[in-house]
C-alpha positions as CSV (number, residue, x, y, z in Angstrom):
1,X,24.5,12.8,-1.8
2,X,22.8,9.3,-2.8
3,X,23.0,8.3,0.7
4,X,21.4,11.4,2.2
5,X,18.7,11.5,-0.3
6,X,18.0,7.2,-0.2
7,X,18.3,8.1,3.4
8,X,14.9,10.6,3.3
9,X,13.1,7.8,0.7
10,X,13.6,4.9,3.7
11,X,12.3,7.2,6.7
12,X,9.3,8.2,4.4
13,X,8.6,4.7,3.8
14,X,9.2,3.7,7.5
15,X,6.3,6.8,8.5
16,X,4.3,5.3,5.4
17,X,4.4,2.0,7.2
18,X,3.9,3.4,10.5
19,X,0.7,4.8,10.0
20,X,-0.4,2.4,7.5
21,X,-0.5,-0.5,10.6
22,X,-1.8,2.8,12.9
23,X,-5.0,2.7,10.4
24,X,-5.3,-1.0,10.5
25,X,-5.9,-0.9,14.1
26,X,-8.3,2.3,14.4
27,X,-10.1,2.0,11.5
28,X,-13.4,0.6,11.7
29,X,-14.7,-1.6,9.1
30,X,-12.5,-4.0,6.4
31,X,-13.0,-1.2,3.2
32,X,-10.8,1.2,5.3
33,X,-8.2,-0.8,7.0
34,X,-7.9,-2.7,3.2
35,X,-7.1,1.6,2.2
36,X,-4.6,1.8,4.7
37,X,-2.8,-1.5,4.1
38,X,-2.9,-1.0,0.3
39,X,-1.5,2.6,1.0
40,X,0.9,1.0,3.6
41,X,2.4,-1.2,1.0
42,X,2.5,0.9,-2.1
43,X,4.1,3.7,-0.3
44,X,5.7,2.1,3.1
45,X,7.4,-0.4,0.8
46,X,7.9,1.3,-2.3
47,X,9.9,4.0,-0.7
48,X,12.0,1.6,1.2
49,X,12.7,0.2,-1.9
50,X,13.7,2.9,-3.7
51,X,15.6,4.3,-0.9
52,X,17.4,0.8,-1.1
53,X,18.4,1.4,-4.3
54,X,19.4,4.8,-4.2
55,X,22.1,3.4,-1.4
56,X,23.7,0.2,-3.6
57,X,23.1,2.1,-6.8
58,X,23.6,-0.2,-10.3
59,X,24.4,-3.1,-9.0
60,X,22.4,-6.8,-8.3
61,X,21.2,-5.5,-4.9
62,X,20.1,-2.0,-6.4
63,X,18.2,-4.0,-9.6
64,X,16.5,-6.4,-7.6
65,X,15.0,-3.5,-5.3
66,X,13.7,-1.9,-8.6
67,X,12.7,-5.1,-9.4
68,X,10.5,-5.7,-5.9
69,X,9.2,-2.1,-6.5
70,X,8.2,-2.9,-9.8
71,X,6.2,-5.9,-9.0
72,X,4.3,-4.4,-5.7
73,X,4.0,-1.2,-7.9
74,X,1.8,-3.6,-10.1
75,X,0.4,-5.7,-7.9
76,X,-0.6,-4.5,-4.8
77,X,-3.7,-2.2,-5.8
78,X,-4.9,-4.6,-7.9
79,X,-5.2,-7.2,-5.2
80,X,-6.5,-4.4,-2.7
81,X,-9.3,-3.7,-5.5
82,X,-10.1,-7.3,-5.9
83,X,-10.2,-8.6,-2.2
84,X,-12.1,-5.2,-1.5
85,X,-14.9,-5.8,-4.2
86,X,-14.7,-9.9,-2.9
87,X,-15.6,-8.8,0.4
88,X,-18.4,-6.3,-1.3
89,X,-19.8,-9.5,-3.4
90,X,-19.8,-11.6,-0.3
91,X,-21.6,-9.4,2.0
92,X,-19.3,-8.0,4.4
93,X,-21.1,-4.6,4.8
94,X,-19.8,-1.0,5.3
95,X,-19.5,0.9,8.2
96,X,-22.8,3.1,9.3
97,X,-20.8,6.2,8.6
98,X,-19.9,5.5,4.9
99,X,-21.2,8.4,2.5
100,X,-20.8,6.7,-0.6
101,X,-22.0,3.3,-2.0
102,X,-20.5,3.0,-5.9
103,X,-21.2,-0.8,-5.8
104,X,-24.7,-0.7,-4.1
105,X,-26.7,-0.1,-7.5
106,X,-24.5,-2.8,-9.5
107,X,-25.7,-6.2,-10.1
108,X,-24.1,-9.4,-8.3
């Protein structure tokens, strides 16, 4: 049963992944393709992970998988936040179509 369930996790991951690297090629400015890897990651990797675990169960293989899934949990939409609002700060502007502006009335 843990396999066929760990199984499902890992190909949800693998579609996360898919279109995750599908949006960093057809979407057009860095704000959206920064979306789509962030979401790539967090998902893509995270279900991979947890699929992982599911398969080798309690052992040091299974832990360290939690422990990877743990960290990018964490750390991957902070960094997305960051290199997104770095790239705001530094000039990089939107695309035309964007409908909403949150950092446009901030101060540098």
């Amino acid at each position: 049963m843990n396999e066929i369930i760990g199984t499902i996790f890992i190909v949800i991951g693998l579609i996360f992944d898919f279109l995750g690297c599908l949006g960093l090629i057809r979407l057009p400015d860095v704000y959206n393709r920064l979306l789509a890897s962030a979401k790539c990651v967090t998902l893509g990797t995270c279900g991979i992970l947890f699929g992982l675990f599911l398969f080798k169960g309690f052992t040091a293989t299974g832990f360290k998988a939690l422990l990877c899934l743990l960290f990018i949990l964490l750390t991957a939409p902070v960094s997305a936040h960051a290199l997104a609002r770095s790239s705001y700060l530094s000039g990089v502007k939107p695309w035309q179509g964007t409908v909403a502006d949150e950092y446009k009335d901030e101060k540098r």
